[in-house]
N, C-alpha and C positions, 0 to 999 in steps of 0.2 A: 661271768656266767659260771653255776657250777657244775661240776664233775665231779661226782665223789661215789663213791661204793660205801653202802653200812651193811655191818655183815649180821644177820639175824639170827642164823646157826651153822655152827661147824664141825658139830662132828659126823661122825659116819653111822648109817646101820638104827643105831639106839640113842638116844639120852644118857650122859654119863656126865661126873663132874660136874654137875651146871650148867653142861651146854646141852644145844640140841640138835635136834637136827638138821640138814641142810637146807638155808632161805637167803636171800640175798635183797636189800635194794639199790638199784643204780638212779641215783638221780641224776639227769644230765638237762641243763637248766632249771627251767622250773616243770619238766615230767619226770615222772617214778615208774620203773620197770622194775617189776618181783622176778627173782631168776630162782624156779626152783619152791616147794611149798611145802619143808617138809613138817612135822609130827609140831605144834604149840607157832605156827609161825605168824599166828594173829598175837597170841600172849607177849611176844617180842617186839610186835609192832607197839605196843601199850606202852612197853618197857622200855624204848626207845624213841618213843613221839615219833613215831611215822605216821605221816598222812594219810591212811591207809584209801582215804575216799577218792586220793588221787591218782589213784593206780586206774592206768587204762590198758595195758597189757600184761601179761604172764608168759615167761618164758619156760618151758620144764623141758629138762634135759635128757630123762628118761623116766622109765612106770617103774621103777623101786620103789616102795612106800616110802621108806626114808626122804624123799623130795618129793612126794606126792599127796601124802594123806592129812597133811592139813589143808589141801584146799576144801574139800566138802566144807568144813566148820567155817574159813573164809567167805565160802558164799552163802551160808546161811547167815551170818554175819550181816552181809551186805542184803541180802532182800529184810533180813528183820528191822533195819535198817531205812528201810524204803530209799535203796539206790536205785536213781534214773538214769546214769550213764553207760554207755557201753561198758564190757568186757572183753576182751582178746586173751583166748589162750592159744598160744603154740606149743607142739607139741610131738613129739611119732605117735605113731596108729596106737590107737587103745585107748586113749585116756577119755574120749568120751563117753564111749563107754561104762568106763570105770564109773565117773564121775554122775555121770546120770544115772545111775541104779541106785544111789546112795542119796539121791535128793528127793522131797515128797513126790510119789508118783502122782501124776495127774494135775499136778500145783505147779502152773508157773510161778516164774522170779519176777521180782519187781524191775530187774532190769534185762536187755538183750543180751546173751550169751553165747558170745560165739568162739567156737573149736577152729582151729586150724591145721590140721597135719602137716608135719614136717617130714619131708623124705628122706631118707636115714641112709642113700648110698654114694653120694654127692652133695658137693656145698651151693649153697647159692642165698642170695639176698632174700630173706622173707619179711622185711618190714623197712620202710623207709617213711620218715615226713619230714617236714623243715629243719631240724637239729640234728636227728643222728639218722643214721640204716644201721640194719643188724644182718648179718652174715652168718648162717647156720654150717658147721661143717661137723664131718663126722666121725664120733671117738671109738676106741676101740672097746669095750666093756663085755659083761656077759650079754646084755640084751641091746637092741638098738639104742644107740647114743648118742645126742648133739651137744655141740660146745657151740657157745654162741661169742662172737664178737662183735662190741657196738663201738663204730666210728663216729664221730663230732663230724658234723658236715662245716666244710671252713667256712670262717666267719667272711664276714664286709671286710674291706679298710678300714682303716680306723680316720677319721678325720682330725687334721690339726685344729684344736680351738680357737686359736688366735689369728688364723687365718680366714676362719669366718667372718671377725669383724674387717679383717684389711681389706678382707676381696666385698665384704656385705654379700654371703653368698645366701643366694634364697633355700629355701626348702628342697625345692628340687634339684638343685645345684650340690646342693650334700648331698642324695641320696644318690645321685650319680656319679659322685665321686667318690664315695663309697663303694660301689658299684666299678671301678677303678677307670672311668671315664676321664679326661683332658675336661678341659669349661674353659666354652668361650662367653668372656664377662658385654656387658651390654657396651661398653665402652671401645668394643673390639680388641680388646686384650684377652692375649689368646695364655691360657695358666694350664701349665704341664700337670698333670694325675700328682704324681713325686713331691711338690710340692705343698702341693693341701691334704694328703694322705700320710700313712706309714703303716708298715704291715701289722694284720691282728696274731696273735697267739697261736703256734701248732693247732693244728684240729689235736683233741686229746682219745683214745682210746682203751678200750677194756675186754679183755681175751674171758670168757669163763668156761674154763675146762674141770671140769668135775669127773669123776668115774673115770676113769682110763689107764691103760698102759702107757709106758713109754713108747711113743709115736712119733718119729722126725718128719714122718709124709704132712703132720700140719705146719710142721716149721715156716712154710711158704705163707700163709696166711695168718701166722701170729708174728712175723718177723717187726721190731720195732713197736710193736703195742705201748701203751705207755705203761699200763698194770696189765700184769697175769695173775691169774688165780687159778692155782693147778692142782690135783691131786695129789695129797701128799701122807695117804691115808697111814703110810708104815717109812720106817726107815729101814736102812739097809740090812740091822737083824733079823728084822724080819722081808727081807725080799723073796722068799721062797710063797708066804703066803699072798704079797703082792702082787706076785706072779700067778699064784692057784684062783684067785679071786679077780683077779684083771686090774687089780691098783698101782699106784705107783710110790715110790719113796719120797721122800724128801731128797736124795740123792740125784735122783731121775730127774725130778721137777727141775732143779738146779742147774742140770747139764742144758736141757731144753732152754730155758731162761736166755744160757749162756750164751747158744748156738741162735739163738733166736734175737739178741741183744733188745732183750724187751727194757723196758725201763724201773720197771720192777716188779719182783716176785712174790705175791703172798700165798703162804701154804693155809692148809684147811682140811676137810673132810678127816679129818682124826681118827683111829679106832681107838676104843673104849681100853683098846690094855695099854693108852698111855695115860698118867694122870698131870706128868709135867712134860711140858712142852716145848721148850726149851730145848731136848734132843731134838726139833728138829730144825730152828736156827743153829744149832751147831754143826749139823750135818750140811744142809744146803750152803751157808755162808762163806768156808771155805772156797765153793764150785761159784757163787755167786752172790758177791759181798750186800748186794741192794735187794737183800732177803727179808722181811717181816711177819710173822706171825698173824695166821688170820685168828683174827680174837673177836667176840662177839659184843655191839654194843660199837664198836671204834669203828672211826670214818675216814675210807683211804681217800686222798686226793691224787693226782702224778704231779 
């Protein structure tokens, strides 16, 4: 089943270089979470066959425009479009607001649209269904800020193939040994779990921390993530303005990464005064070798 993050835009603030601004999707199976919606992030969905129509939540991190102002064109997208499925967005206070003064007054959407605030002074689980839950906690920024983290809810057993045919096990009989049930067969032969099973794959995980300082108080709740995505908007030349602005370096990210032994780090949120990027795998990598460049278009796995 997949797990993979494609990154839509990364840099910060503005459009620069050919990137853009802040959007993310995380596919984990076969659903699609948008984290984040900033300035062309329909135009990237085009540019990268994303499915856009199978998008049932929205994650936003904070009301910067930079990760906020391409949603209006998104959902005018989807009602000119005649979508009938829900919508979820999460979000801190405002963005309903926002969002609705900007769409035709008086005109509903062809589909349900619904807001959810996210409280911005404590973590807590805001979305759960059968595959993953997502964990909202709080970053440090100039205005209210969440970082979200989505868990893979663990899978079944896995069953041994060849022991279906020896034992003739029925339907039900797999689905509860999957289930990690013992079976007793009709025969009265009594068959240990261990034997017709063998365990599934890690649950896999995904940290996205956007906008922030260096903050060791979420250490506790990104510890072992499989991917981080952190801010890494400057390097350490510039940490004075990292500091003035609430970002972080590519140094920062790294420490954190390190103290946190997540499984890997991708940098992102860019400012416009770098054009190669490169400075910042040189900076993090030393502090933490399983370092990647978030690049726009490429599909992380763990």
């Amino acid at each position: 089943m997949k797990f993979a993050l494609t990154i839509l835009g990364v840099n910060a603030a503005t459009p620069a270089f050919g990137r853009f601004p802040t959007s993310q999707i995380l596919q984990v199976h076969n659903q699609y979470f948008l984290l984040d919606c900033g300035e062309g992030t329909q135009m990237r969905m085009g540019d990268f066959n994303v499915p856009k129509h199978k998008i049932r939540e929205i994650f936003i991190s904070h009301l910067h425009g930079d990760h906020v102002f391409g949603l209006p064109g998104l959902l005018f997208s989807y009602d000119l479009n005649g979508r009938q499925e829900p919508l979820r967005i999460y979000s801190p206070k405002g963005l309903k607001e926002m969002i609705l003064a900007q769409l035709r007054p008086g005109v509903e959407l062809s589909f349900p649209l619904h807001f959810y605030e996210v409280e911005t002074t404590f973590p807590r689980i805001i979305f759960e269904n059968d595959v993953v839950t997502v964990e909202a906690i709080p970053l440090k920024h100039r205005i209210p800020t969440m970082g979200y983290i989505f868990r893979e809810r663990p899978k079944l057993l896995n069953i041994r193939p060849e022991k279906i045919q020896e034992y003739q096990l029925s339907v039900p009989q797999i689905k509860a040994a999957k289930k990690g049930e013992d079976i007793l067969l009709e025969n009265d032969v009594f068959v240990e779990n261990h034997v017709l099973t063998f365990p599934p794959l890690p649950p896999r995980s995904y940290a996205y921390l956007t906008d922030t300082i260096y903050n060791e108080t979420i250490l506790p709740f990104i510890c072992r993530v499989s991917m981080l995505y952190h801010d890494t908007t400057f390097c350490e030349e510039h940490k004075d303005n990292a500091a003035l602005t609430m970002h972080s370096t590519a140094r920062q990210a790294a420490e954190l990464a390190r103290k946190a032994e997540v499984g890997q780090l991708i940098t992102g949120h860019y400012s416009s005064r770098y054009k190669d990027l490169e400075v910042f795998l040189e900076e993090a990598r030393p502090i933490f070798p399983n370092t990647v460049l978030g690049l726009e278009g490429i599909t992380y796995e763990p």
